[in-house]
C-alpha positions as CSV (number, residue, x, y, z in Angstrom):
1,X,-39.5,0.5,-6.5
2,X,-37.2,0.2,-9.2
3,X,-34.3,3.0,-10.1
4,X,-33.3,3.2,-13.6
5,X,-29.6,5.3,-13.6
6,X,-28.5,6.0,-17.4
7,X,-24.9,5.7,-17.8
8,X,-22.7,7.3,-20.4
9,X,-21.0,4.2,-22.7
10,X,-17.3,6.1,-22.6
11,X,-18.0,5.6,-18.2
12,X,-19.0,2.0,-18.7
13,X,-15.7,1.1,-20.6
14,X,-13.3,3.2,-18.6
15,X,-14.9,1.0,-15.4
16,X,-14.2,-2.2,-17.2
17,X,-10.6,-0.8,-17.9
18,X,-10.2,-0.1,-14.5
19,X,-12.1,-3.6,-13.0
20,X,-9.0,-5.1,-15.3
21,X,-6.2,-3.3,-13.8
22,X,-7.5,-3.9,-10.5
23,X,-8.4,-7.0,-9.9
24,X,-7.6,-11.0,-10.0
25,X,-10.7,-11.7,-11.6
26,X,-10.6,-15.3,-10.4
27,X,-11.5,-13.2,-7.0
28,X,-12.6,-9.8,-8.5
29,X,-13.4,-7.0,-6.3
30,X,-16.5,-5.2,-7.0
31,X,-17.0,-1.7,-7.8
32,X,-19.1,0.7,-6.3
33,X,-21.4,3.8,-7.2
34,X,-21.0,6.5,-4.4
35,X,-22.0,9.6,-3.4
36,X,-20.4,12.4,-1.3
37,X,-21.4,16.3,-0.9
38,X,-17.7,16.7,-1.5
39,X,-17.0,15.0,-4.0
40,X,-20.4,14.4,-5.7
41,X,-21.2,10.8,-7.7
42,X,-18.5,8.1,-8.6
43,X,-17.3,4.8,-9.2
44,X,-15.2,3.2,-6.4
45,X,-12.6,-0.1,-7.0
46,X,-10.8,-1.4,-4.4
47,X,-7.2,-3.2,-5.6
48,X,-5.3,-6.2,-5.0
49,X,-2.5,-4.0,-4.8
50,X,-3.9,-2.0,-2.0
51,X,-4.7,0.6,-4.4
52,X,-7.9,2.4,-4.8
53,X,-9.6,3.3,-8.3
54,X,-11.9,6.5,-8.7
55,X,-14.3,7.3,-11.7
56,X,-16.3,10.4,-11.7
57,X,-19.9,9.4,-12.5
58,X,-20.5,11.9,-15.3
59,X,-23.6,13.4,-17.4
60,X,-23.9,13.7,-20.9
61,X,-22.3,17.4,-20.7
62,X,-19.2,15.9,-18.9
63,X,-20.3,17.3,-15.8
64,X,-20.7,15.4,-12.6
65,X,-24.4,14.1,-12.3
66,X,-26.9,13.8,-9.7
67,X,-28.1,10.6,-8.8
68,X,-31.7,10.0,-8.8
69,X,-34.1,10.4,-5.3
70,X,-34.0,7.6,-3.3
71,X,-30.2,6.5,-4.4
72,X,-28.2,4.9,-2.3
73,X,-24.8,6.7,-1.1
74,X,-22.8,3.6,-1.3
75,X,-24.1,0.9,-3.9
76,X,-22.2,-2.2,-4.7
77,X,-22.0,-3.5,-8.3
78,X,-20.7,-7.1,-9.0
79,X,-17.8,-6.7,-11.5
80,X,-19.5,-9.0,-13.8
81,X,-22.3,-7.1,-15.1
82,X,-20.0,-4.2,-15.2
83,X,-18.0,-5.8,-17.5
84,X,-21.2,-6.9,-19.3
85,X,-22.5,-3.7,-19.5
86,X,-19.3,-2.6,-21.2
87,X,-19.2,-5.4,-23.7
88,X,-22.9,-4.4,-25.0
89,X,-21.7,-0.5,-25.2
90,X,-18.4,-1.9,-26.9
91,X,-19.9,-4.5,-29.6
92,X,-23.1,-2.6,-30.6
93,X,-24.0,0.7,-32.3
94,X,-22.7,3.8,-30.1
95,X,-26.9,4.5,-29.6
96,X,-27.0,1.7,-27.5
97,X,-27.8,3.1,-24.0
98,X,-26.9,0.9,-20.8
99,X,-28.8,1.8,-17.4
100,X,-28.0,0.9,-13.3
101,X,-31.2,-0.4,-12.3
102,X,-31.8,-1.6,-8.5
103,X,-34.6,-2.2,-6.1
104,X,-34.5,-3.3,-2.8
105,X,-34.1,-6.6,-4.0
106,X,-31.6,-6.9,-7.1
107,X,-29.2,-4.9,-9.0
108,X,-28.3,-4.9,-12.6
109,X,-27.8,-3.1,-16.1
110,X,-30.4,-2.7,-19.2
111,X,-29.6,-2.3,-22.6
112,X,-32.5,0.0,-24.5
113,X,-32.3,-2.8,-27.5
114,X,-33.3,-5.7,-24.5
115,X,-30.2,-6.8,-23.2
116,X,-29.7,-7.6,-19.3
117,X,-28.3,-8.8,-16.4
118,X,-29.2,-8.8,-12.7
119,X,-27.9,-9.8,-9.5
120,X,-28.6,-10.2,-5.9
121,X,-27.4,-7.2,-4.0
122,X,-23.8,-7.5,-2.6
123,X,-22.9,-7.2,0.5
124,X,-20.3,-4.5,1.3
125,X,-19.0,-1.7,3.1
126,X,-18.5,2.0,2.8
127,X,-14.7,3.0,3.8
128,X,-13.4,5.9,4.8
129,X,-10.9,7.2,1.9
130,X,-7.3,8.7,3.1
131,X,-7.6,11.4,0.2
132,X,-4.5,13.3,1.8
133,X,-4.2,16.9,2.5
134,X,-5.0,19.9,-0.1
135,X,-1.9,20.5,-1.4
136,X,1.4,18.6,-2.1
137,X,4.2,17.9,-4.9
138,X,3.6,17.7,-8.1
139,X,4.0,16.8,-11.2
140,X,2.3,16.8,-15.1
141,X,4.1,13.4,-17.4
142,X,2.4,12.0,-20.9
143,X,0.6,8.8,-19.8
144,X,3.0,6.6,-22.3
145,X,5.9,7.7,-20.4
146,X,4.4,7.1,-17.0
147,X,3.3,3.6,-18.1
148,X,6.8,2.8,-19.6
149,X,8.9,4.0,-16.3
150,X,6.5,2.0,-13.8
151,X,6.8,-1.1,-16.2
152,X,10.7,-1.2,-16.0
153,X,11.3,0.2,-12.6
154,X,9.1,-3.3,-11.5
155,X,10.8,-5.4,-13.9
156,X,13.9,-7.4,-12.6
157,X,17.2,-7.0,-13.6
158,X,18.4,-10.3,-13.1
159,X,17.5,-13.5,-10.8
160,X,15.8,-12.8,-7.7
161,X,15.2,-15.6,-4.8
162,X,11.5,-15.6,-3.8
163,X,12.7,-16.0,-0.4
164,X,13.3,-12.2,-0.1
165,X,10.2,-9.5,-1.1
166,X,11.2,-7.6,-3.9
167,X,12.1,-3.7,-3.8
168,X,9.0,-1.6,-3.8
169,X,9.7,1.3,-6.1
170,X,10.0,4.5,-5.0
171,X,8.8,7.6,-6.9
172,X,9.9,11.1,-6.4
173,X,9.9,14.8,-8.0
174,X,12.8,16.4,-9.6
175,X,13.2,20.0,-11.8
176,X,11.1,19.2,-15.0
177,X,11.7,15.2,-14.5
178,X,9.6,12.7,-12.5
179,X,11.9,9.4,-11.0
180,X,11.3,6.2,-10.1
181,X,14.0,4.0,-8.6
182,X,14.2,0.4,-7.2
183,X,17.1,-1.2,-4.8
184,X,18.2,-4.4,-6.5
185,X,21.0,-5.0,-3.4
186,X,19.5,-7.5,-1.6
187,X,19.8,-9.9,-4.4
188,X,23.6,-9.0,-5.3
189,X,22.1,-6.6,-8.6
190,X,22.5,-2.6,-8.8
191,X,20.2,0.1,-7.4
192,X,18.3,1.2,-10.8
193,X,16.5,4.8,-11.6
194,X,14.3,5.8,-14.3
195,X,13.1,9.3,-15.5
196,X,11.0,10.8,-17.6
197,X,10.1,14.1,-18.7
198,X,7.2,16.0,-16.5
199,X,6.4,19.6,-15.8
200,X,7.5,19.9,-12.5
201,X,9.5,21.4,-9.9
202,X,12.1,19.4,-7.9
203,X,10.8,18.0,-4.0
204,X,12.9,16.3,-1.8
205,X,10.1,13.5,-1.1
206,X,10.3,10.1,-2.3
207,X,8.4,7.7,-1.2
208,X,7.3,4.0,-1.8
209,X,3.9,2.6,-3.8
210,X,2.6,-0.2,-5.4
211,X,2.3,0.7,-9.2
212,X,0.5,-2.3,-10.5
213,X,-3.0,-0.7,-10.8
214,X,-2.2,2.7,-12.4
215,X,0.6,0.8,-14.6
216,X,-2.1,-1.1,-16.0
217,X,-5.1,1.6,-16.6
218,X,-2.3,3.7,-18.2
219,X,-1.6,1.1,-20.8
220,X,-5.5,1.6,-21.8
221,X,-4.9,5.5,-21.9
222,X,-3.5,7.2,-24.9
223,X,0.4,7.9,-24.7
224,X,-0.1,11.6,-24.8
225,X,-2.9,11.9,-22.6
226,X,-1.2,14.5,-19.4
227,X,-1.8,12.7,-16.1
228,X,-1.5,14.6,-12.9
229,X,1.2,13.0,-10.3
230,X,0.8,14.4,-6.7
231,X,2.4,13.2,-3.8
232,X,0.9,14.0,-0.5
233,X,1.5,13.0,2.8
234,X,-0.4,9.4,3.0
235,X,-0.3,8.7,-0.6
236,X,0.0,9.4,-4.3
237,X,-2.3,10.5,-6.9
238,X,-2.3,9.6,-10.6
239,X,-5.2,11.3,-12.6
240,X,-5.9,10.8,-15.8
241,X,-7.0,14.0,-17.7
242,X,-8.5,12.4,-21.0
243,X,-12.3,14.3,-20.7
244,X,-13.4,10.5,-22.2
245,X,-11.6,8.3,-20.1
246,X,-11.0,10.4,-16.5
247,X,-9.8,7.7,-13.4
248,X,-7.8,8.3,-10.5
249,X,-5.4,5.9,-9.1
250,X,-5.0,6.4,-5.0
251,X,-1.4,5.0,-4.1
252,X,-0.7,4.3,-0.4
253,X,3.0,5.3,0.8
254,X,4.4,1.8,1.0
255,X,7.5,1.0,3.4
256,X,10.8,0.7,1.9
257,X,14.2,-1.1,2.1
258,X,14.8,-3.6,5.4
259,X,11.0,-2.3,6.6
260,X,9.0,-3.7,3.3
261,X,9.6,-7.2,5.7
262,X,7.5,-5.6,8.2
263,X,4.2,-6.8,7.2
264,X,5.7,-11.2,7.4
265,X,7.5,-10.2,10.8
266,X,3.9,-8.9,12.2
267,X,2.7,-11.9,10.8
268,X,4.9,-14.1,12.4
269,X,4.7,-12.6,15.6
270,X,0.4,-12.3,15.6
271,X,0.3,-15.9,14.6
272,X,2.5,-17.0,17.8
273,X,0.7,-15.1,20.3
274,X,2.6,-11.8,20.9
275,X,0.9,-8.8,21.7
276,X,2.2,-5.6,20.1
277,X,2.7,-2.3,19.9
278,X,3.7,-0.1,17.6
279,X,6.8,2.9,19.1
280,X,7.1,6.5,17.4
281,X,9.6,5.0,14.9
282,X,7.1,2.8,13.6
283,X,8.9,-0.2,14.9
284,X,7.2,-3.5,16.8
285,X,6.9,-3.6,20.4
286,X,6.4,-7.1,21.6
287,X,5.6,-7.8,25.5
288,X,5.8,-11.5,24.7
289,X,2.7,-14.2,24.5
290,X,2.0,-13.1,28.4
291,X,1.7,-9.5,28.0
292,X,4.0,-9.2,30.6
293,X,7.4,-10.0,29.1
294,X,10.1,-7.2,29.4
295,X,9.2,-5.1,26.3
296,X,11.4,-6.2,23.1
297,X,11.5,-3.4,20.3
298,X,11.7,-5.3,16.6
299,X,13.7,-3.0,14.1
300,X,15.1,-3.6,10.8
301,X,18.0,-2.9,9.4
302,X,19.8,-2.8,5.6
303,X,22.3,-4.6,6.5
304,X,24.0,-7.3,4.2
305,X,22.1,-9.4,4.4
306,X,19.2,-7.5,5.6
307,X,19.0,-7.8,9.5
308,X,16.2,-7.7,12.5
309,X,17.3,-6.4,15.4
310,X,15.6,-7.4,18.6
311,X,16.4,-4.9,21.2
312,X,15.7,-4.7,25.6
313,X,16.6,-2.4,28.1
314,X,18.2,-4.4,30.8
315,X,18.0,-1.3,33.1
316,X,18.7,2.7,33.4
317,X,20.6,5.2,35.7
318,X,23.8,3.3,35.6
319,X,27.3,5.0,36.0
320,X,29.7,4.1,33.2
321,X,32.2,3.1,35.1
322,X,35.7,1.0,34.2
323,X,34.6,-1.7,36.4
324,X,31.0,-1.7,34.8
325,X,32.8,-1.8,31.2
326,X,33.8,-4.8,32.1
327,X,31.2,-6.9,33.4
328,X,29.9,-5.8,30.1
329,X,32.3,-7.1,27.9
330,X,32.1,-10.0,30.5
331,X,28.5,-10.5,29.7
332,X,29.1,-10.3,26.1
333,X,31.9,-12.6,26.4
334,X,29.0,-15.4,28.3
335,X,26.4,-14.3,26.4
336,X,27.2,-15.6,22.5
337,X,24.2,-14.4,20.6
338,X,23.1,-11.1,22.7
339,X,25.3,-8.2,22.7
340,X,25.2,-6.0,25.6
341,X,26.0,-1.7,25.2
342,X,25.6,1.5,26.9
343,X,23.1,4.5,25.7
344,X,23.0,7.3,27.5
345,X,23.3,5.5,30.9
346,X,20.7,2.6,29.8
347,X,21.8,-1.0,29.6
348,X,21.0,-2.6,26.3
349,X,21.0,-5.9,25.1
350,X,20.2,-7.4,21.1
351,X,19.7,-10.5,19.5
352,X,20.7,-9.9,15.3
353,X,18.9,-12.4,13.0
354,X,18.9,-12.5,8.8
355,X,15.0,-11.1,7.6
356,X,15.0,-14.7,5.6
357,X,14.1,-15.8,9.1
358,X,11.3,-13.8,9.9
359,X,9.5,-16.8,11.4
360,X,12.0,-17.3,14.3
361,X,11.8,-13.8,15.3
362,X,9.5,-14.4,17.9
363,X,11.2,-17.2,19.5
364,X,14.2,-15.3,19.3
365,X,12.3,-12.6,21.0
366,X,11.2,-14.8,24.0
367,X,14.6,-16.1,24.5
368,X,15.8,-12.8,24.4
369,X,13.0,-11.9,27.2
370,X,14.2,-15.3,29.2
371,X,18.1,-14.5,29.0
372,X,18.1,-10.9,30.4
373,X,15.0,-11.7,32.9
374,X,15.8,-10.5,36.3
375,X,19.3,-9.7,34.8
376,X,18.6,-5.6,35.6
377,X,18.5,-6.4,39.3
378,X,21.5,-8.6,39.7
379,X,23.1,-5.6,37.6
380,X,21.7,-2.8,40.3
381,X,22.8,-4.9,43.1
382,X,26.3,-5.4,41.9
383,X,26.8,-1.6,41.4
């Protein structure tokens, strides 16, 4: 049977603003319509950015509307006859009504002067959404000034070397100010901050996120529209409080510094084999291709240059002694690229390398593994 879902035209053009900021349309990702007894009806967009995009699905009174009986909770839409549906809304009188319309077969949009488009259904999945805890910090800025801060705080301030991931910028809370702030240092340039006016009360959180998405829907916002900036524990929230344009821009916490390499040194070590694990610092464990290997934790470091620091515990319960001391600095002395310490009674030994060579971390890893193998014992016996 076919469901017929009216749409207001202000929800269909704030979706095809937010498909836009979004997406690569040469791969778009496609919206969907959802429904939760929490939250009630909206529109869903995932990001390239990582990002997600609300829009409250809204009746004519502004209030959140009911879907109809036999609704899906979680129906895709391709982008494309979103955008379609937006165009018709956008280049015809404002009386022109576009509808959802869906069977168990197809879905699409209908214009009430003829218009349409239809598509097979879409294949897709309903995810779970990290909406954070109730409360957190917060902040009220004038969309214009938002958009302008999170356009220069991505914008380089002089040349980069696409060898080395740019700074994610970081956003925090300050008395009556909001702040955004981006470390340049890894490329020889100055650590640069931005503020901007906001109603707001200092925090001492900052964190990291990808602004792309909400930089983008805010250009498509008027200047003075108030948008809501909370930062909780997972992520931040941008909301848009225009009563014709209303969106919400879910920022994951991104990490920052050294540790924004983290995501090419898992991929580096996945794609040779390792297995991993993940320590309460948030720091790789690898146990080598085996699974076996003498556990190696991966850190990073901002160092200059930016380092990764392979660390192993040779072995524990030793006596600092003088004559221990040195067969350490013996074994550093042998030993050219591992350094050998104490901590606490443990016997440590690292292998440094630059982040620009991510890929040889796992090499350096197993070598690591192969150099202080069976190393512990001779140690024990000896003292």
């Amino acid at each position: 049977m076919k469901v017929s879902l009216p749409i207001e035209r202000s929800e269909w053009i704030t979706l095809d603003a937010a498909i836009h900021a979004a997406n690569n349309l040469d791969v778009p990702f496609n919206p969907s319509l959802n429904f939760n007894e929490s939250f009630g009806s909206y529109w869903e967009i995932d990001a390239t950015d990582g990002s997600v995009v609300i829009i409250p699905h809204l009746n004519r009174e502004g209030s959140p509307a009911d879907l109809p009986a036999g609704f899906p909770v979680h129906l895709p839409l391709p982008a494309g006859l979103a955008i379609y549906a937006a165009h018709l809304v956008a280049d015809r009188q404002a009386g022109v009504e576009v509808s959802l319309v869906f069977d168990d077969n197809f879905v699409g949009v209908e214009s009430d002067s003829g218009a349409s488009a239809f598509s097979d259904h879409v294949p897709s999945e309903e995810l779970a959404r990290p909406l954070g805890p109730s409360t957190g910090s917060s902040a009220v800025v004038q969309a214009g000034d938002l958009c302008n801060a999170m356009y220069a705080v991505t914008r380089s301030v002089g040349p980069t070397n696409k060898q080395i991931p740019l700074p994610i910028p970081q956003i925090g809370i300050e008395d009556n100010a909001l702040g955004f702030s981006a470390d340049w240092t890894p490329f020889g340039l100055p650590q640069m901050t931005y503020r901007v006016p906001a109603q707001a009360k200092a925090s001492d959180v900052r964190v990291g996120i990808y602004c792309s998405t909400a930089a983008r829907l805010l250009e498509e916002t008027a200047s003075e529209t108030p948008v809501e900036v909370v930062i909780y524990e997972n992520l931040v929230r941008f909301s848009s409080t225009d009563p014709t344009a209303e969106w919400t821009v879910l920022a994951l916490h991104r990490e920052t510094g050294a540790r924004r390499w983290l995501p090419q040194l898992e991929k580096a070590f996945k794609e040779s084999g390792h297995h991993l694990s993940i320590d309460g610092d948030g720091n790789f464990i690898t146990s080598g291709v085996s699974g076996e290997a003498e556990e190696v934790t991966v850190g990073l470091h901002g160092t200059d240059p930016e380092t990764i620091r392979l660390t192993l515990c040779v072995g524990s319960n030793f006596e600092e002694t003088s004559e221990f001391h040195a067969q350490v600095n013996l074994l550093n002395a042998k030993k050219s690229s591992i350094r050998f310490w104490f901590d606490n009674g443990s016997l440590m030994a690292c292998q440094d390398l630059p982040c620009q060579r991510f890929e040889d971390a796992p090499a350096a890893a197993e070598h690591l593994q192969r150099e202080i193998d069976g190393l512990g014992l001779l140690v024990s016996a000896a003292f």
